[in-house]
C-alpha positions in Angstrom: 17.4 81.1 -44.8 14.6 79.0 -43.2 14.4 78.9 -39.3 14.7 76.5 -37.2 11.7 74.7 -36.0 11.4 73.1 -33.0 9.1 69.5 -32.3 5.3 70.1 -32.5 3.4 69.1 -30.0 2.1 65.9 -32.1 5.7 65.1 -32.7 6.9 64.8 -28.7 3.8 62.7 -28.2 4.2 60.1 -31.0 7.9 60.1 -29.6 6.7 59.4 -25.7 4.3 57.0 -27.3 7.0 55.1 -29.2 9.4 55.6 -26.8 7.2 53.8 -23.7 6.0 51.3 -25.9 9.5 50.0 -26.6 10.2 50.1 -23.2 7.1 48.2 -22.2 7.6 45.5 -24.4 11.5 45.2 -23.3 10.4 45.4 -19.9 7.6 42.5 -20.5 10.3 40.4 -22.4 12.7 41.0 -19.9 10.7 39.7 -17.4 8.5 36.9 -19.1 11.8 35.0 -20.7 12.4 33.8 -17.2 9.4 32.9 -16.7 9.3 31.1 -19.9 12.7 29.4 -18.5 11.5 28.3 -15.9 8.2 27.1 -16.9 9.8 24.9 -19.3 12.7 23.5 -16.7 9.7 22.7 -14.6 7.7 20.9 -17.3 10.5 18.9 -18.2 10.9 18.0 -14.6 7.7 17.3 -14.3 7.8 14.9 -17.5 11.5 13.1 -16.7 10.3 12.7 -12.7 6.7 11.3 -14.0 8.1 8.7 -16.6 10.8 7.5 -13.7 8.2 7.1 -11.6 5.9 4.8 -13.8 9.4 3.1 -15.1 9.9 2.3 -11.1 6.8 0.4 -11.3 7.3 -1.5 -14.0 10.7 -2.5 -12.8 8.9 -3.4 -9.5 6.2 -5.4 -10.7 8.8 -7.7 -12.2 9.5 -9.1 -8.5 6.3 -8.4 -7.4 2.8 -10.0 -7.6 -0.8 -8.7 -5.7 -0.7 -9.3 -2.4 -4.1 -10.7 -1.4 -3.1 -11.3 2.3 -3.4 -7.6 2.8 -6.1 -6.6 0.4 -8.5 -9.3 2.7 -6.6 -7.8 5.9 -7.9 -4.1 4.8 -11.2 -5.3 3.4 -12.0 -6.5 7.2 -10.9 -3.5 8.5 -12.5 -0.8 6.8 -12.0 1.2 3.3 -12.9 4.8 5.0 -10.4 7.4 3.4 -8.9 10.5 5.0 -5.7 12.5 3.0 -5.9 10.2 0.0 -5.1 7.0 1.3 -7.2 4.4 3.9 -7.3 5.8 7.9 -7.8 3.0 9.8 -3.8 1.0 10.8 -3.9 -2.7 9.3 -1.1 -3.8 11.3 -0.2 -5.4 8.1 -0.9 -8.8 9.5 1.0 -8.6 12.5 -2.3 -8.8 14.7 -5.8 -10.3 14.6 -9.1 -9.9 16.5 -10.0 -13.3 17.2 -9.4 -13.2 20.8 -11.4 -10.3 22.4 -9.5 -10.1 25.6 -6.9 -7.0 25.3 -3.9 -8.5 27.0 -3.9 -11.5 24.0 -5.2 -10.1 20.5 -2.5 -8.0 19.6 -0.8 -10.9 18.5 -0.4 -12.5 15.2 -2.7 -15.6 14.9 -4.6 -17.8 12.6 -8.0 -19.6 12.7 -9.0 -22.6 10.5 -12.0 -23.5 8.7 -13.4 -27.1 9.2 -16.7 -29.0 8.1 -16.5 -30.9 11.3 -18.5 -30.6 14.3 -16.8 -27.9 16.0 -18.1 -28.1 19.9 -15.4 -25.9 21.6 -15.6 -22.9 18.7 -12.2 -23.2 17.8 -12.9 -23.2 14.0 -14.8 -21.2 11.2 -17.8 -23.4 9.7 -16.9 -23.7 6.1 -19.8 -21.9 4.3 -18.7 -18.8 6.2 -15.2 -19.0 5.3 -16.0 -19.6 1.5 -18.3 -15.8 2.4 -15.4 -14.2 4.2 -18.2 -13.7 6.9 -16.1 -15.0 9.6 -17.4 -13.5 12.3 -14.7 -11.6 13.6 -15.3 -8.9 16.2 -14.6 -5.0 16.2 -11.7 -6.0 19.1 -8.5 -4.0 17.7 -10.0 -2.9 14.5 -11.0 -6.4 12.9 -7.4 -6.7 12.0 -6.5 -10.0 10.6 -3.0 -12.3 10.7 -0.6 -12.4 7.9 -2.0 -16.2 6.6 -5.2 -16.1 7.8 -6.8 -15.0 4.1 -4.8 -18.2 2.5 -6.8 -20.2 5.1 -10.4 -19.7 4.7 -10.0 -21.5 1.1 -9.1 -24.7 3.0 -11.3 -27.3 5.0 -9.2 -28.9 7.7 -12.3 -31.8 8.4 -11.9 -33.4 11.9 -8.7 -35.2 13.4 -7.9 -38.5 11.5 -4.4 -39.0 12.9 -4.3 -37.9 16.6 -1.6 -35.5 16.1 -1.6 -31.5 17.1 -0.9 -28.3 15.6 0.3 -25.7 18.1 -0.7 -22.8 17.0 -0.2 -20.7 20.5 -1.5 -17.6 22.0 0.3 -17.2 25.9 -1.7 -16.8 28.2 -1.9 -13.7 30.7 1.1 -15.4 33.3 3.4 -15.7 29.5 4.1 -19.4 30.2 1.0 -21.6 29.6 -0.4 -21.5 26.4 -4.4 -21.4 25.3 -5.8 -25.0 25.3 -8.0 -23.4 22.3 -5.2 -22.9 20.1 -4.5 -26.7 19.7 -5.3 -28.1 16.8 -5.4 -31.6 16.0 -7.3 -31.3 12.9 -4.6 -29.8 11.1 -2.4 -31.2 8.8 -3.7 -34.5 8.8 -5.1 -36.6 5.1 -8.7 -35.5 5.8 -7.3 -31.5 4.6 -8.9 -30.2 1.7 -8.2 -26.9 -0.5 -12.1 -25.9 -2.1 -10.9 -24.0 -4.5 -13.3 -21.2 -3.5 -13.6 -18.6 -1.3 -13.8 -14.7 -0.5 -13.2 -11.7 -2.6 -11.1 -9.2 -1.4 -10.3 -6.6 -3.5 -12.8 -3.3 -4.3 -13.7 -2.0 -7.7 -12.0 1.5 -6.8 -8.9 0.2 -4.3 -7.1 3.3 -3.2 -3.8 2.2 -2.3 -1.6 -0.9 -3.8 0.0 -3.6 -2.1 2.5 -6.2 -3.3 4.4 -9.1 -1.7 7.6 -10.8 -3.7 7.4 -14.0 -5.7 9.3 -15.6 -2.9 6.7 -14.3 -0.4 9.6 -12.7 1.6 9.3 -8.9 1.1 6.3 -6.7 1.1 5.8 -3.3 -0.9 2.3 -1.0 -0.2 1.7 2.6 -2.6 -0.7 5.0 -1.5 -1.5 8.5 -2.0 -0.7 11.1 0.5 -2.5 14.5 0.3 -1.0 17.6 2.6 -1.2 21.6 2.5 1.5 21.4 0.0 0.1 19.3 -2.3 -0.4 15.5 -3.1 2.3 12.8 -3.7 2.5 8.7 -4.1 3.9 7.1 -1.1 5.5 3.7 -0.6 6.1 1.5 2.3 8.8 -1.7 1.9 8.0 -4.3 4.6 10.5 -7.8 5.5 9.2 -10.9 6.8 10.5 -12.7 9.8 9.9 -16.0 11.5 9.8 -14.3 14.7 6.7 -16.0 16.1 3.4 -14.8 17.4 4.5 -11.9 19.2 7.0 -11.1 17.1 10.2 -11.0 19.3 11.7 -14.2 18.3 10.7 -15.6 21.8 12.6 -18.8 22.1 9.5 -20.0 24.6 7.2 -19.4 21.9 6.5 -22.5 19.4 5.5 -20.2 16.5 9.4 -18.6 16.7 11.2 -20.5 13.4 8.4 -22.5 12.8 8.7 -21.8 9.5 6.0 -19.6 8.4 6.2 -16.1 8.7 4.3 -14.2 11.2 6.4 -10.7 11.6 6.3 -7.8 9.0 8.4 -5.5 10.2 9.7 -2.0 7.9 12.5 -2.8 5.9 15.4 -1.2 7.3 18.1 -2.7 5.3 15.9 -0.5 2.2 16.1 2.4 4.3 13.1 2.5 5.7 12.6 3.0 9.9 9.2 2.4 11.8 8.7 3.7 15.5 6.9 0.8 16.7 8.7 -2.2 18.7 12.0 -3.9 17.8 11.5 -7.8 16.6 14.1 -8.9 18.5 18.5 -8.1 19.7 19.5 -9.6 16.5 17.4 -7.3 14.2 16.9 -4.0 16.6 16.9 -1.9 13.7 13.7 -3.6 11.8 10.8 -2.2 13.9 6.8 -2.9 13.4 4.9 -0.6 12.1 2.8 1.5 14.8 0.1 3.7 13.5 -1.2 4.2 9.7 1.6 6.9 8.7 5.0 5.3 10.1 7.5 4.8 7.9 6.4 5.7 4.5 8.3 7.8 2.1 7.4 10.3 -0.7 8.2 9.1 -4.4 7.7 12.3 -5.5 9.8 15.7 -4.7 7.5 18.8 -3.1 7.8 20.4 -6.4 5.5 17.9 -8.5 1.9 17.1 -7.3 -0.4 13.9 -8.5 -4.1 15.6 -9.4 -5.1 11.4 -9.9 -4.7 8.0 -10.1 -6.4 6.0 -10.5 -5.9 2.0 -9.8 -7.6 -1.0 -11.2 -6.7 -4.8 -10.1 -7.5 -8.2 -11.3 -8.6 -10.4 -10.7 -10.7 -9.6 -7.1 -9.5 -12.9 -5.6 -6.4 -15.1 -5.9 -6.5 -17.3 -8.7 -4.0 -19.5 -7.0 -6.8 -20.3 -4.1 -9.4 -20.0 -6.4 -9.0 -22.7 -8.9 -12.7 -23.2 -8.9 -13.5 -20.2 -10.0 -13.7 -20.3 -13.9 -14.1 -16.4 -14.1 -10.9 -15.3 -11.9 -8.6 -17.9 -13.9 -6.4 -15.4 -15.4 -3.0 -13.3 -15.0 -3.1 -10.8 -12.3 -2.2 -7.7 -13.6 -2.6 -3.7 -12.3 -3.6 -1.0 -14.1 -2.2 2.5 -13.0 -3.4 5.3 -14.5 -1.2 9.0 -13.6 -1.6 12.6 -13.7 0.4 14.8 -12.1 0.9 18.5 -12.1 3.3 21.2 -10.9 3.0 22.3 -7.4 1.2 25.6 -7.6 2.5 26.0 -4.0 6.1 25.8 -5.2 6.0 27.5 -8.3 3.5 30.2 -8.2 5.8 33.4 -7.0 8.5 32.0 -10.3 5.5 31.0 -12.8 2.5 33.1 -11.8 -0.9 32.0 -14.1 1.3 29.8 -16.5 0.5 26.7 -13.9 -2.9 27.1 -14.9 -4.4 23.5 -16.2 -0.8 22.6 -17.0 -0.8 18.6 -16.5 0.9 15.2 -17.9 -0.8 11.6 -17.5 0.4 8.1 -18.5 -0.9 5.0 -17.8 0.8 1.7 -17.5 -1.0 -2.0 -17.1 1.6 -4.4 -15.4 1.1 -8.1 -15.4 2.1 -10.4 -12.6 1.7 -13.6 -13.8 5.1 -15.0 -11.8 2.7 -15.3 -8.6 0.0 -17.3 -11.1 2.8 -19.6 -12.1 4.3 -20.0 -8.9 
């Protein structure tokens, strides 16, 4: 009979070997397959919530057109950057700087161009207006009105008719309203449009802003960047009639005078400011106070934007510009995307799988409704 042999030494090794290599691999599966999991729920997410996105601008740009109001407002003002988007408040036309005393510029108001003799200083000459070198001051941030862009392509000339245009600023007792603010070379036969005058837009704008076809509603997109990551922001504005300080004033001329003069945040969208109410009938829509009220994030916290990049022509309203041989073409954006899971969000479920994980689209949206309006 042959004895019994126990396992030699060799034997019990290979087995420990074998043994805690299966149940390292079964350990690593076991833990990377939900990682894998959720690596891929996240990319998808990030796909799907990238492509609605881009698809929300190209159903937006079918009511919308370049608004070059704001673009000359913000090129006034200053393109310094701070978290992504500009840092300097626009008002978004609601106020000007051409008066310099404090109690009266925070108010919406317009100044015209004329080749006249202008003795009292109530106009911009026209060479100056064709420039966009108007002058202004640094009084409340060089902030310009809502209209006041459309108006330096347009040469009032002198008073052929005798008639005034009120266009009012009160005065410090709210009753009497500035003598300089009449106009009697407006909107007579001597008016001319030149067909020239400023550009407005940059070769590298950083946010994007939009009115509607029927010059009613306002939309502005802009980058935000915080601790948590980076995301595209949008702001929906409303027009009102609701004169030049923006209260629909019944004393005030420029209340339903039938231009607008108020852009207040679009409450009926969803969208609530913390500045002042525009009046008992709308309490709700409130102006805009500083240069973060009221916007909201496109994006959830768990998808980041690495870039965009935005590219808009042409530089100056082709509308105004008719002279202009080189600007006679559709105005269209270009938007270029990447975005990228938040590494914040993701990093204790996905560890190093983040790493240089991305997905980019680009979309070029044309405009043309506003050039055939």
């Amino acid at each position: 009979m042959h004895k019994k042999k126990g396992f030699t030494l060799l034997e019990m090794l290979l087995v420990i070997i074998i043994s805690g290599s299966l149940l390292t691999t079964i350990y690593s599966v076991m833990v990377t397959l939900p990682r894998v999991k959720h690596f891929n729920d996240a990319r998808q997410a990030l796909i799907e919530e990238t492509n609605g996105v881009m698809n929300r601008f190209a159903e937006l740009f079918q009511d919308y057109t370049i608004d070059y109001e704001e673009y000359f407002n913000r090129s006034k003002i200053g393109t310094q950057t701070e978290n992504g988007h500009y840092s300097v408040f626009s008002a978004y036309g609601n106020e000007n700087s051409v008066i310099t005393d404090t109690t009266w510029h925070k108010k919406h108001r317009i100044k015209y161009c004329s080749s006249g003799q202008d003795l009292e200083g109530r106009y911009y000459s026209i060479n100056n207006c064709k420039d966009g070198e108007i002058g202004i001051t640094a009084q409340n941030d060089k902030r310009q009105s809502y209209g006041q862009y459309k108006m330096l392509f347009r040469d009032v000339g002198v008073n052929t008719d005798g008639k005034e245009r009120l266009n009012p600023t009160f005065n410090r007792d709210g009753a009497t309203p500035d003598p300089t603010n009449y106009f009697p070379e407006v909107g007579d036969s001597d008016d001319r449009d030149l067909g020239i005058g400023p550009v407005v837009i940059s070769e590298n704008p950083q946010e994007i802003y939009l009115i509607s076809h029927d010059g009613q509603r306002r939309v502005f997109l802009r980058i935000n960047e915080t601790e948590n990551g980076r995301t595209i922001q949008l702001l929906r504005l409303r027009g009102f009639d609701a004169g030049s300080d923006h209260t629909f004033n019944s004393e005030d001329p420029k209340t339903y005078d039938g231009e607008i003069d108020t852009w207040a945040c679009d409450y009926g969208q969803g969208f609530n400011c913390n500045g002042t109410a525009i009046g008992d009938t709308y309490k709700n829509y409130k102006l805009a106070n500083s240069v973060n009220d009221g916007w909201v994030n496109l994006f959830d916290s768990n998808i980041s934007v690495k870039s965009w990049k935005i590219h808009i022509a042409p530089n100056t309203n082709p509308d105004y510009a008719w002279q202009k041989k080189d600007v006679q073409i559709n105005p269209y954006i270009s938007i270029s995307l990447t975005t990228e899971l938040n590494y914040n969000k993701w990093k204790q479920k996905l560890g190093n799988m983040l790493t240089g994980y991305t997905y980019s689209l680009k979309g070029v949206y044309d405009t043309k409704g506003f050039y055939l309006k």
